[in-house]
LOTOR-774934 format. One record per residue (C-alpha): residue in one letter; x, y, z. Coordinates in steps of 0.001 Angstrom, whole numbers, padded with zeros to 6 digits, always signed. Layout:
// residues N
aXYZ ...
This chain:
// residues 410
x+005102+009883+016676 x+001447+009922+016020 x-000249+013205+014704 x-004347+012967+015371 x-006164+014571+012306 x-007967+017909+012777 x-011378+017816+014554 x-014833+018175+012560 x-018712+018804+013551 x-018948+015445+012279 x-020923+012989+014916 x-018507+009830+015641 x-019473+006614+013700 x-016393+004381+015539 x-014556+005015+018538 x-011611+002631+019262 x-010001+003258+022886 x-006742+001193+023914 x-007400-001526+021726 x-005171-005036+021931 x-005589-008306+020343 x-003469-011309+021000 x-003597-014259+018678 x-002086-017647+020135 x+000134-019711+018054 x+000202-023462+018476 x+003583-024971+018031 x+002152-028199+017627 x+003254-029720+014053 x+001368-032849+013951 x-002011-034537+015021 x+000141-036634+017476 x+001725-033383+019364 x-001288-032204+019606 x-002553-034890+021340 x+000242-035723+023422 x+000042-031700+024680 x-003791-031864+025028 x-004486-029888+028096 x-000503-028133+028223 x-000858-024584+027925 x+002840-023734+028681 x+005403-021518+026369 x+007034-024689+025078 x+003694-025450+022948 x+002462-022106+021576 x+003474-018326+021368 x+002053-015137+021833 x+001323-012876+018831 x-000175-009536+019441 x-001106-007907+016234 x-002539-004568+018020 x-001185-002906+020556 x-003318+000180+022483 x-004699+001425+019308 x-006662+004561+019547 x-008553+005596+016891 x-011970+007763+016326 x-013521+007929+013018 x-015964+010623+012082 x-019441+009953+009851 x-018857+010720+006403 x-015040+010558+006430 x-013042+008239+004031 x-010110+006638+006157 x-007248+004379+004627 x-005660+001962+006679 x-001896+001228+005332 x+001134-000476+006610 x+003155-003700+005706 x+002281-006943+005816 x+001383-008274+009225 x+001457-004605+010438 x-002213-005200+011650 x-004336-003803+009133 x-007097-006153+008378 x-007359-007121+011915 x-008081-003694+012581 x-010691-003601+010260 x-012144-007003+011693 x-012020-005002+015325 x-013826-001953+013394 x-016654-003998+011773 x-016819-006663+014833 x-015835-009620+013497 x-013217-009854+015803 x-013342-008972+019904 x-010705-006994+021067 x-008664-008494+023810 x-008043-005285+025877 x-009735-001810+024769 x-012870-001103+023943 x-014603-000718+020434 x-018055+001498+019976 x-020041+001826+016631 x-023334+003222+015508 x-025370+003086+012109 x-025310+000026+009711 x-022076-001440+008957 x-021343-003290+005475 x-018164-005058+005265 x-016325-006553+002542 x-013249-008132+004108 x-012213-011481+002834 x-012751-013443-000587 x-016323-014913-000486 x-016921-014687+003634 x-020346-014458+004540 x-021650-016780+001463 x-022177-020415+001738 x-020843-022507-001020 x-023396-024962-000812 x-026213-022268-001555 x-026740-020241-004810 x-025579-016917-005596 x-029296-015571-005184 x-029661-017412-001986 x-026532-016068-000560 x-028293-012446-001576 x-030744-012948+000650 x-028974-014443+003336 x-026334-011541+003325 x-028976-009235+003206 x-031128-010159+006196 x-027850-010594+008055 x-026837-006876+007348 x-030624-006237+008849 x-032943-005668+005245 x-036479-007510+004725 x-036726-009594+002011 x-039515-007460+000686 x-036512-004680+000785 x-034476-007400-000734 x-036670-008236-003190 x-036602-004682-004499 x-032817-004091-004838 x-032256-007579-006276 x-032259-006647-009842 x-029619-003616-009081 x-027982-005899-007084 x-027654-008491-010132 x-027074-005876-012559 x-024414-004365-010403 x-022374-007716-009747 x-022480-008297-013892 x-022515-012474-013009 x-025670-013073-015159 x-026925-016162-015358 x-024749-017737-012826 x-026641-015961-009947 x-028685-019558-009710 x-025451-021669-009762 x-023610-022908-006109 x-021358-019940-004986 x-018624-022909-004827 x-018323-023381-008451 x-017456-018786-008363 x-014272-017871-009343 x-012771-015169-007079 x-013594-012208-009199 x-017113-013886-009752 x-017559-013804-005431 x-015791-010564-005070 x-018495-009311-007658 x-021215-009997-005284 x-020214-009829-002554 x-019818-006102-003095 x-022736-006069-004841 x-024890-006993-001894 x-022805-004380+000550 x-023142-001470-001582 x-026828-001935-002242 x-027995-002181+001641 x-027441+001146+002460 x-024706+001154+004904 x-023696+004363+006737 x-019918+002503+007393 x-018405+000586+004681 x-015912-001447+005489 x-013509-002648+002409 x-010500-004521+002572 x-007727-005721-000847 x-010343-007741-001684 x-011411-005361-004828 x-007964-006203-006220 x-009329-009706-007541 x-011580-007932-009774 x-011046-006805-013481 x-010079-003482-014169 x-013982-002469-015387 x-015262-003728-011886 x-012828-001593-010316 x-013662+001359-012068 x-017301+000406-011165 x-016289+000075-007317 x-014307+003208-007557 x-017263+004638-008519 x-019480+003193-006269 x-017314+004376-003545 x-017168+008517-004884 x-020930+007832-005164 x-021113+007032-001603 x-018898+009710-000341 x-021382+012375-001857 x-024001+010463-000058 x-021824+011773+003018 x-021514+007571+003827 x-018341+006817+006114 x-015589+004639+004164 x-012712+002627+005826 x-010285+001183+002963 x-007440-001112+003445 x-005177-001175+000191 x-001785-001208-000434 x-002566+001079-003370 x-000932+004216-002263 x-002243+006336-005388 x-005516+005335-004124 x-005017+006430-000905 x-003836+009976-001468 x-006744+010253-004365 x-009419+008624-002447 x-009435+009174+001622 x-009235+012792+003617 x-007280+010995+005987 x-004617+007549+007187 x-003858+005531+009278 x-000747+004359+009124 x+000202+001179+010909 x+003335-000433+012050 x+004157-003669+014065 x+000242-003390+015155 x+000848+000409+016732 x-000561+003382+015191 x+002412+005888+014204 x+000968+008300+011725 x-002763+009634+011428 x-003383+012488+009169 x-002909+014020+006142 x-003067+010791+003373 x-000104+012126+001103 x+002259+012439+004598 x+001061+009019+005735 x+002282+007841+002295 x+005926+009624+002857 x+005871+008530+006474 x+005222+004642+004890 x+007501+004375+002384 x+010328+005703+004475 x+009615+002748+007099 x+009522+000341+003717 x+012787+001860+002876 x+014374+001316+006357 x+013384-002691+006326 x+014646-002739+002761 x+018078-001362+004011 x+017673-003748+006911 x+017245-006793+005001 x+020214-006121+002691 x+022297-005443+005465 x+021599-008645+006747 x+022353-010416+003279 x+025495-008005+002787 x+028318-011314+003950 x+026260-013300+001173 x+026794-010652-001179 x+030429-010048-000475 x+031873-013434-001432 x+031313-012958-004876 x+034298-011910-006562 x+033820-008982-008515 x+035951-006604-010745 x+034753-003218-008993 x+032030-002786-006706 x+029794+000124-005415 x+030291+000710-001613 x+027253+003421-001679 x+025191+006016-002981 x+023180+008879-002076 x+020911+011675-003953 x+020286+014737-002172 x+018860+018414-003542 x+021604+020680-004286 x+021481+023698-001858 x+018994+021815+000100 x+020104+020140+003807 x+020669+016140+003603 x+017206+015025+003947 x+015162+017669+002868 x+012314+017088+000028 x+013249+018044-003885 x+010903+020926-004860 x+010351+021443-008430 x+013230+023160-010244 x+015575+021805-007793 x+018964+020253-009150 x+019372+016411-007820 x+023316+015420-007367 x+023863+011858-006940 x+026921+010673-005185 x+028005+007162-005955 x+031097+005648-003637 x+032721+003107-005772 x+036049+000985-006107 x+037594-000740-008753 x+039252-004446-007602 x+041313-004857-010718 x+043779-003458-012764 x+042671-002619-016178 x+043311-000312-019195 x+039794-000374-020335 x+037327+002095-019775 x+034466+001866-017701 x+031193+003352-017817 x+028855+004442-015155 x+024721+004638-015251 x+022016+005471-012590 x+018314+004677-013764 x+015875+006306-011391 x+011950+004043-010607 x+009171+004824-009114 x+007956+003025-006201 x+006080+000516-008767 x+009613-000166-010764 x+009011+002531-013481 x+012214+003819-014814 x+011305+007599-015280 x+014358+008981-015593 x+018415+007176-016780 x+021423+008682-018218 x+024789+007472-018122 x+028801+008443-018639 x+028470+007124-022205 x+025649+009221-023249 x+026971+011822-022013 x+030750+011208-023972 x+032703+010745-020807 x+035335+008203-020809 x+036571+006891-017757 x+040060+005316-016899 x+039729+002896-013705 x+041882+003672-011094 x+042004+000387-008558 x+040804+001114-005305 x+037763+003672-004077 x+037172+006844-005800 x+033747+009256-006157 x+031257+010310-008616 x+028452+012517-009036 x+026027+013217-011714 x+023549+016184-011487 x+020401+016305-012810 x+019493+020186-013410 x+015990+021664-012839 x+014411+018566-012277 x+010653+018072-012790 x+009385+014982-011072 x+006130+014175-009778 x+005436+014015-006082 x+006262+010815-004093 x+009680+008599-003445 x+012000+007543-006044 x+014952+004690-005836 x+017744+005384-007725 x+020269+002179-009158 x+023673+002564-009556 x+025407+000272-012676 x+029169-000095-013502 x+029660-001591-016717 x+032261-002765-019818 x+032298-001101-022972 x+030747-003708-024291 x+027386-002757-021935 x+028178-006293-019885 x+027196-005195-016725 x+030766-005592-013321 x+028649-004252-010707 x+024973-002909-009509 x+023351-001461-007086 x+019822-002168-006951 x+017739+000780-005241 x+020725+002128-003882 x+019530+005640-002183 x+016249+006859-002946 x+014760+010776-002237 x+011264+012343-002220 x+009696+014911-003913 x+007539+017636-002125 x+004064+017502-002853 x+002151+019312-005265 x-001680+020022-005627 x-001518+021224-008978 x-001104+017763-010292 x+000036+013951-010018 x+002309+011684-011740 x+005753+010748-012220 x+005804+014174-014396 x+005672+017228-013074 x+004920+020530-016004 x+003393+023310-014774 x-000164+023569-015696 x-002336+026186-017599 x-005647+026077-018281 x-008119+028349-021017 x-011754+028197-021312 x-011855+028392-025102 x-015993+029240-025416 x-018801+027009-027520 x-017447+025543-030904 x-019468+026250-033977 
């Protein structure tokens, strides 16, 4: 289901209406196939890829919109519709204003030319004089932070030293749509900042931003609104923190999918116990519902034991963040419980009262585990749950914030 984002005053910049694009793939693995089925256009030698399907999509001026999804969910090609790079197969694409775009590592520059000539050739492409040129080219300089190696062959750059640049030269010509795909991932984490900056700058400005990143954070602390993609179809625009939810939940579902699928491969490994399944839920709360803060978390963990053994047994969950942070673990040993194993299935639970985590999705792994701490069984990622968002504040963390204007200081 696809919710549209609430109207604005805001003159349209982009309008995308039923947009398609179909990419052919050749099935042709060698020179000599491709000769021999010169001229054969039939399903044996190439296959249909569509990577959007009837994509709608309006963007207002001086909105910042993120584009997320998987990989191969159509994203960048989006963006390539957007900035016209690409022509759409069906649908129909309309733009106004200038339109910088930074889309892939080092495209627009020629390698054979210098950085300073590529300057000016990226500049008179995105429509400036070179007297205009001329003027901005010691910001633009400054800004990219390459020095001397503005007179050296752009094919002797290393990525950061072309993504540097190149973002340089699309920042600096004014644009009133800014097109910006992972590409500012190459650079360090002080050219980041500086982009970052660049890009809060131009928001003020009331300049129109389109930002593909699989940074979520930056997402929800960046753009007013997402777009959410999936298998080239649009199925979430709106609020950025909801697109994130919707996201992760679809990440989530292939995850389950995929080990599923690899479950038979898993299973002939003999094993002294094994967990069948787990799931974390609020207490009081219906199965599904977000954790609010305070809220206890009960985690249920199906498990059976394949052997028959007087030793005990101890039990651990360790919960991550979607970037593999453990935030929070605990386990029946810490907390002095000794347990007998019993062969065949039996439940546990552990509750976690008045909880305090930050908003977004958390994976929780289930461990079984000897005395010793060698580890019988896990359960990577084995349920996960979400926690509500809150606007007082971000983080894995959640305290509840105060603030007191303590006057001038002698």
């Amino acid at each position: 289901m696809t919710d549209s984002p609430e109207t604005n005053d805001a003159p349209d910049i982009v309008v995308v209406k039923d947009v398609s694009k179909r990419f052919v793939i050749r099935k042709d693995n060698s020179l000599k196939e491709r000769i021999v089925t010169f001229g054969r256009i039939g399903k044996r030698h190439r296959e249909e890829f569509w990577a959007l399907r009837d994509v709608s999509v309006t963007i207002q001026a001086g909105s910042t919109v993120g584009l997320i999804g998987h990989n191969g969910s159509g994203k960048s090609t989006l963006l390539k519709v957007l900035g016209g790079i690409l022509d759409p197969t069906t649908g129909t694409v309309a733009r106004r204003g200038r339109i910088a775009a930074l889309l892939e590592l080092g495209a627009g520059f020629h390698p054979d030319l210098t950085g300073r000539e590529n300057v000016f050739l990226n500049a008179s492409i995105l429509g400036l004089s070179r007297e205009v040129t001329e003027a901005r080219f010691p910001e633009i300089l400054a800004f990219s932070g390459i020095g001397d190696f503005i007179d050296t062959q752009v094919k002797f750059y290393s990525s950061g030293m072309y993504v540097r640049l190149a973002f340089s030269v699309a920042v600096h010509t004014d644009p009133d749509l800014l097109l910006v795909d992972e590409v500012l991932a190459v650079g360090d984490e002080a050219f980041q900042r500086k982009c970052m900056d660049k890009i809060r700058s131009f928001q003020e400005e009331g300049r129109t931003i389109v930002l593909v990143t699989h940074s979520l954070g930056q997402v929800a602390d960046l753009c007013d609104r997402a777009i959410l993609l999936n298998k080239g179809e649009v199925v979430f625009d709106g609020e950025p923190r909801q697109a994130v939810v919707n996201f992760r939940n679809i990440l989530e579902g292939r995850r389950i999918a995929e080990e599923e699928q690899d479950a038979p491969v898993h299973a002939q490994v003999k094993r002294d116990a094994q967990i069948l399944s787990a799931k974390a839920q609020a207490a009081d709360r219906l199965p599904g519902e977000m954790l609010q803060m305070g809220d206890d978390l009960v985690v249920t963990a199906e498990i059976e034991h394949l052997t028959d053994t007087d030793e005990d047994w101890n039990c651990a969950i360790q919960i991550d963040s979607t970037q593999g942070q453990a935030v929070y673990g605990t386990s029946t040993r810490l907390l002095g419980k000794k347990l007998r194993p019993v062969k065949g299935p039996r439940s546990i639970q552990f509750t976690l009262k008045d909880t305090r985590f930050g908003t977004g999705k958390y994976f929780v792994n289930v461990s079984i585990m000897h005395p010793s701490g060698v580890h019988i069984a896990d359960f990577p990622q084995a349920c996960s749950f979400d926690v509500a968002y809150n606007p007082l504040a971000v983080g894995t963390v959640y305290a509840a914030p105060s603030f007191s204007d303590l006057g001038t200081t002698k």
